[in-house]
C-alpha positions in Angstrom: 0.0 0.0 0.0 1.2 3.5 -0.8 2.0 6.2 1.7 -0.9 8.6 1.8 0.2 12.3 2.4 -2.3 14.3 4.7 -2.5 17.8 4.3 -3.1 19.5 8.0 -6.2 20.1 8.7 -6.7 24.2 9.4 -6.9 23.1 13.3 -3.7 21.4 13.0 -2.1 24.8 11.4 -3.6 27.2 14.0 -2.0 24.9 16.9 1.0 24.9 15.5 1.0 28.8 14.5 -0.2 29.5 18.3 3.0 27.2 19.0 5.9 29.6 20.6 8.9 29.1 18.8 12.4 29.1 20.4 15.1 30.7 18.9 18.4 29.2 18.2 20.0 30.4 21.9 16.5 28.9 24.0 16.9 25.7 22.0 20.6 25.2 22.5 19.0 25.8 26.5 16.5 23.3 26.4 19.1 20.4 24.6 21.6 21.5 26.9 19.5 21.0 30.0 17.6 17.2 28.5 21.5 16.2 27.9 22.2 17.1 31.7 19.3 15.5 32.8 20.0 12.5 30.5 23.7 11.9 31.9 22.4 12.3 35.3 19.5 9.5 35.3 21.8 7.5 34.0 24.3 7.7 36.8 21.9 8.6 39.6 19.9 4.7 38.3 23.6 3.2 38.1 25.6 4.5 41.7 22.7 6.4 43.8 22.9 9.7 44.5 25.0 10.4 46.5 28.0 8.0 44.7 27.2 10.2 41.2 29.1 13.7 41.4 28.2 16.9 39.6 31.5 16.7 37.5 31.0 12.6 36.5 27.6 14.1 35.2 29.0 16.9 33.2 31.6 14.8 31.9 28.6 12.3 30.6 27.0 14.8 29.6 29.8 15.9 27.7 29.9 19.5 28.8 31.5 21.3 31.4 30.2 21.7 34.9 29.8 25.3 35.1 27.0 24.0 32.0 25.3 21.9 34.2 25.2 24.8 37.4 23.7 26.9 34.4 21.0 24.4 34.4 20.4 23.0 38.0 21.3 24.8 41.4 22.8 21.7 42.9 23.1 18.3 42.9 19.1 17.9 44.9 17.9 20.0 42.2 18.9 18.1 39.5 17.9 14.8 41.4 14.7 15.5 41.9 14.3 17.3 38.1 15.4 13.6 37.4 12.2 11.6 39.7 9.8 14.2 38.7 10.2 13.3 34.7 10.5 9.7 35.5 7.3 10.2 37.5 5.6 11.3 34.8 6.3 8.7 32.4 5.6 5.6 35.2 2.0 7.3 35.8 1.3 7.2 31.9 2.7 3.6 32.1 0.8 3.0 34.7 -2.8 4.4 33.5 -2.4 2.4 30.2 -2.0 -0.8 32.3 -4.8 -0.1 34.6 -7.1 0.4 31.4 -7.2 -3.6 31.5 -10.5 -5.3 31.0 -11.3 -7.6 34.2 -11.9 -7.0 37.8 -10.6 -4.4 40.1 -8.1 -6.6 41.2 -7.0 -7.7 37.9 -6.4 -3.6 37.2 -4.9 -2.7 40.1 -2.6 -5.4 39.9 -1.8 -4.5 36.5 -1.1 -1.3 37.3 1.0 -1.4 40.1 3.1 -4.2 38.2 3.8 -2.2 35.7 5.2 0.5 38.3 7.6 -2.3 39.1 8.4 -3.2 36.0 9.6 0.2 34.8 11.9 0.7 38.1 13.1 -2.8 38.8 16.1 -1.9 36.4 17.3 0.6 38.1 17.2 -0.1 41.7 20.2 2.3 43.1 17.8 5.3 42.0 15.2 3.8 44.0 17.9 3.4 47.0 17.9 6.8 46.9 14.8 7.6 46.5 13.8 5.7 49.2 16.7 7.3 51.3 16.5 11.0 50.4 12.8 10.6 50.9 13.4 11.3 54.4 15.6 13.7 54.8 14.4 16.3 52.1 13.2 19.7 52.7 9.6 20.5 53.6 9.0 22.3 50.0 10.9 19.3 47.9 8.6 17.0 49.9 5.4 19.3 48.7 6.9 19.0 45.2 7.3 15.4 45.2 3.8 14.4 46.4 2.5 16.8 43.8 4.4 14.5 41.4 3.2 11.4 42.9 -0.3 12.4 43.1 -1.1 11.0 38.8 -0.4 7.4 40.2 -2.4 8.0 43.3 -5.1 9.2 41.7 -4.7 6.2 38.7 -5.5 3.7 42.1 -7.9 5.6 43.8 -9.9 6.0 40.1 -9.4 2.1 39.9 -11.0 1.5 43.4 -13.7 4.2 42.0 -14.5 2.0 39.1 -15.2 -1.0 41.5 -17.7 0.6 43.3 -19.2 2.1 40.1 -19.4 -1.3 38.6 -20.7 -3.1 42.3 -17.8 -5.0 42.5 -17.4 -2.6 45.7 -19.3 -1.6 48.1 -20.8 1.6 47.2 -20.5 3.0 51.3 -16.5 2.1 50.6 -13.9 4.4 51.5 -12.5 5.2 47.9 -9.6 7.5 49.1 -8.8 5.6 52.2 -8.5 2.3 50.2 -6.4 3.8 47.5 -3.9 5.4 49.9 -3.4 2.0 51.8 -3.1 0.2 48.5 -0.7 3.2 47.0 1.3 2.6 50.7 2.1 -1.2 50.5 3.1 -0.6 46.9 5.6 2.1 48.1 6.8 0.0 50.7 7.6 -3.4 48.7 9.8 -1.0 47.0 12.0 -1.5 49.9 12.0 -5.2 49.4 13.6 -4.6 45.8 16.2 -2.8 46.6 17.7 -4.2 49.7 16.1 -7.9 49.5 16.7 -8.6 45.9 13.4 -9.4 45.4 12.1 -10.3 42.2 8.9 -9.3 40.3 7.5 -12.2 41.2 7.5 -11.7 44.9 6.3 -8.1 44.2 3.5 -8.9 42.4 2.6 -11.5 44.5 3.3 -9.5 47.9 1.2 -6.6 46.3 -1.8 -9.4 45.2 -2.2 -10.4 49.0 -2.3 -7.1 49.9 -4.9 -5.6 48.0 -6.7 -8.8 48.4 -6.4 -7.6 52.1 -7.0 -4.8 52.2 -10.4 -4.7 50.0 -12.1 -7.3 51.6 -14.0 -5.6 53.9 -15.4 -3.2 51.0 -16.2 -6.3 48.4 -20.1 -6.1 47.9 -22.1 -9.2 48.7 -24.6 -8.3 46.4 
């Protein structure tokens, strides 16, 4: 079959005439600060933090380090620049998995496997996440639980559906089972990183927990 060329539509032209468009100096910016941020997940996911230094960064980078304090404060800064996009890319992992046909449990499971799956590789970041996670400043921990809030919200929204559907109990405590569910996966984390468990024994940690921790709202309609 042929390759088709679509004209854009006139919706398609507006967007991308409403678009801002960086010069050359505000583009060289932005590459220079995703090849920072590049270098540093990868070093941050191989040593930890604290192991990965500023200059070993600009020197994967490729750039000096004077670039990179153009870009980032410090060393916390750039960290946490580093969780917030990964964030953001396990919570769209996460909602795509949790869009699963079966039951509630069969979602949630799905989802939260899925978490693992995309961190399992790189378990000296989750060291120190795990580590710096309680020892951060008041304002980075606001920031961060803004940032987790998408995956939150993609367990609590699965729990929702369960009691739409009357899988649930429809007097059950949506947010309240969603946080606890949202804590056990946060703490089997801990397993993974200094128990060398495997996704197995995640999955099926998590899978008696949630089993746990809904029975009390399963409906016995």
């Amino acid at each position: 079959m042929r390759d088709i060329a679509l004209s854009p539509s006139p919706s398609d032209s507006q967007s991308e005439a409403e678009a801002p468009r960086l010069n050359r100096r505000q583009a060289a910016k932005v590459r220079t600060r995703q090849k920072v941020l590049d270098a540093a997940r990868q070093l941050f996911a191989e040593r930890g933090y604290e192991p990965a230094t500023i200059r070993d960064i600009a020197k994967g980078a490729g750039m000096s380090t004077g670039a990179v304090f153009a870009n980032f404060q410090d060393k916390a800064e750039l960290f946490e620049a580093v969780l917030t996009g990964d964030l953001v890319q396990l919570a769209e992992t996460m909602k795509a998995a949790a869009a699963a046909e079966g039951s509630v449990r069969t979602r949630l499971l799905a989802a939260l496997g899925a978490g693992y799956h995309g961190s399992l590789e790189q378990l000296p970041l989750v060291q120190a996440v795990i580590a710096r996670s309680w020892f951060q400043p008041v304002a980075a921990e606001m920031r961060t639980r803004a940032a987790i809030k998408p995956i939150l919200s993609i367990v609590t929204d699965t729990v929702q559906a369960g009691v739409r559907e009357g899988e649930l109990r429809q007097d059950a405590d949506v947010r309240l089972l969603g946080e606890m569910i949202y804590g056990g996966f946060l703490a089997n984390y801990r397993h993974a990183a200094y128990d060398g468990w495997t996704m197995e024994q995640l999955t099926e940690r998590m899978g008696k927990q949630v089993d746990v921790i809904l029975a009390g709202a399963i409906s016995r309609q």
